[in-house]
N, C-alpha and C positions, 0 to 999 in steps of 0.2 A: 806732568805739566805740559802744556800745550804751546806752542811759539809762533809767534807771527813777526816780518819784517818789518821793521822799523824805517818807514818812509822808504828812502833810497837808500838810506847806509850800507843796505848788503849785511845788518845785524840781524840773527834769530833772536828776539825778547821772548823771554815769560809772559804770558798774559795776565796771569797774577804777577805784580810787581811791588817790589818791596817800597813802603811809604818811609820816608826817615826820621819825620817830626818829632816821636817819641822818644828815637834815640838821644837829641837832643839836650833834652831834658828842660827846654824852655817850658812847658807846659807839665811839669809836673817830675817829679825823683825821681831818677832812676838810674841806677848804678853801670861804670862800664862793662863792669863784667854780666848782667844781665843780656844788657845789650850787644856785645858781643856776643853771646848763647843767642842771640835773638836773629843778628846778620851770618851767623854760622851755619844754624839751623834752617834758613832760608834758601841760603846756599846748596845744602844737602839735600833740598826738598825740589831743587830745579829752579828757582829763581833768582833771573840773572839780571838784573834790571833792576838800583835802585836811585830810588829820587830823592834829594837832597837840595837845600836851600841854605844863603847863610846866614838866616834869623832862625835857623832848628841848632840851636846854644853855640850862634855865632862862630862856626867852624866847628865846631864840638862833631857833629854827627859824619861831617867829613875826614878828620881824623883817625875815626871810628873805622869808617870804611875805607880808608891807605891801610890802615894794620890789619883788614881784612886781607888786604892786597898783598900785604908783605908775606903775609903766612898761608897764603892758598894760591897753588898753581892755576885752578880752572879760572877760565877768563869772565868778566861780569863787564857790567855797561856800568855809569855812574853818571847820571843829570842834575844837576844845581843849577839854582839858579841865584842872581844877586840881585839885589836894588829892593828888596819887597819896604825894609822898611824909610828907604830915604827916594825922594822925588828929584827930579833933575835939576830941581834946584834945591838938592840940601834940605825939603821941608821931612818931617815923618810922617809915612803915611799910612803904617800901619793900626788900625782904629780899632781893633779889637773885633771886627767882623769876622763873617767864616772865608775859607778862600776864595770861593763862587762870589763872594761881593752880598753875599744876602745878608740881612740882619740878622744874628741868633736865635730870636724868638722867633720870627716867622720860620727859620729854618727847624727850627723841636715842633713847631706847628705842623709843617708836611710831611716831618714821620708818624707823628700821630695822626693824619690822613694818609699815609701810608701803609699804618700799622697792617691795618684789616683785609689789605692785599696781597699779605706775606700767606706763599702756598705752606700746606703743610709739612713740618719736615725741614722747610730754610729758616734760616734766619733773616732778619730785612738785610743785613750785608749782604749775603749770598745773594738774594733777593734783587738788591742793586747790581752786584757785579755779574750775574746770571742778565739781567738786562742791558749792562752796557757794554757787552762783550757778543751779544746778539748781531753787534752790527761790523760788518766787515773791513769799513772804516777806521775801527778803533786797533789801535796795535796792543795797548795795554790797557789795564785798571791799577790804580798805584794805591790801595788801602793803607791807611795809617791806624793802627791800634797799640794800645797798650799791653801789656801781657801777651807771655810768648802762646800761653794755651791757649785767645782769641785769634794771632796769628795764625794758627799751627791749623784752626779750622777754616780759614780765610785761605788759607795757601793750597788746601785738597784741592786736588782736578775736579772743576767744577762741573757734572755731569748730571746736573738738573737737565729735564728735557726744554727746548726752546718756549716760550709763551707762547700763546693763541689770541691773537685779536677777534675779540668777542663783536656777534656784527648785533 
């Protein structure tokens, strides 16, 4: 796993970082104890860095990661965020969009313009996090997947060679 400082904190991050949403379980079943195997396994794999919000089953996924905390000496970062679904004044504002703010359809749209640009050998994940990790700018990539075995290929040291801008 690779690390880079996280702004000024003086923290080494994981550049693959752990997404929480699925642990959650707002968007779909999924048991603590998978999920648990899921932030364990991440853990072990060098990833110290995970992100968390309180609409991923409304404190659930934070929870999840305190009893990470209880029962594991090695030190890890933990990001949440609050407010996604109420506006400052009390309205709900979460609409069912993706979190970029883009509509869903056009978003399944530019993977399928994307598709045809994935190198041999990646996946379009790899594919994306291989490109937005290109830039020195970025401290982390925060993937959210289902299934520990889609994680488990998300979390390998990404060691595609950098892309070629085509003139």
């Amino acid at each position: 796993m690779d690390y880079r400082e996280l702004g000024r904190t003086g923290w080494r991050v994981s550049t693959i970082s752990f997404g929480a949403w699925a642990i959650g379980g707002t968007w779909g079943t999924v048991s603590d104890d998978d999920s648990m195997a899921a932030i364990r396994r991440a853990l072990e794999l060098g990833v110290n860095f995970f992100d968390t919000a309180d609409v991923y089953g409304d404190g659930r996924s934070e929870r999840l990661l305190a009893q990470l905390n209880r029962e594991r000496n090695e030190p890890f970062y933990i990001a949440t965020k609050a407010g996604r679904r109420l506006s400052c004044h009390g309205e709900e504002v979460d609409r069912g969009g993706t979190f970029s703010g883009l509509d869903f359809g056009i978003g399944l749209k530019a993977v399928e313009a994307l598709r045809p640009l994935v190198p041999p050998g990646m996946t379009l994940a790899q594919m994306a996090l291989r490109w937005i990790l290109m830039f020195p700018e970025v401290t982390c990539a925060i993937p959210g997947q289902y299934g520990l075995h889609r994680r488990k290929r998300t979390w390998q040291r990404q060691t595609f060679p950098p892309f070629q801008r085509k003139r």
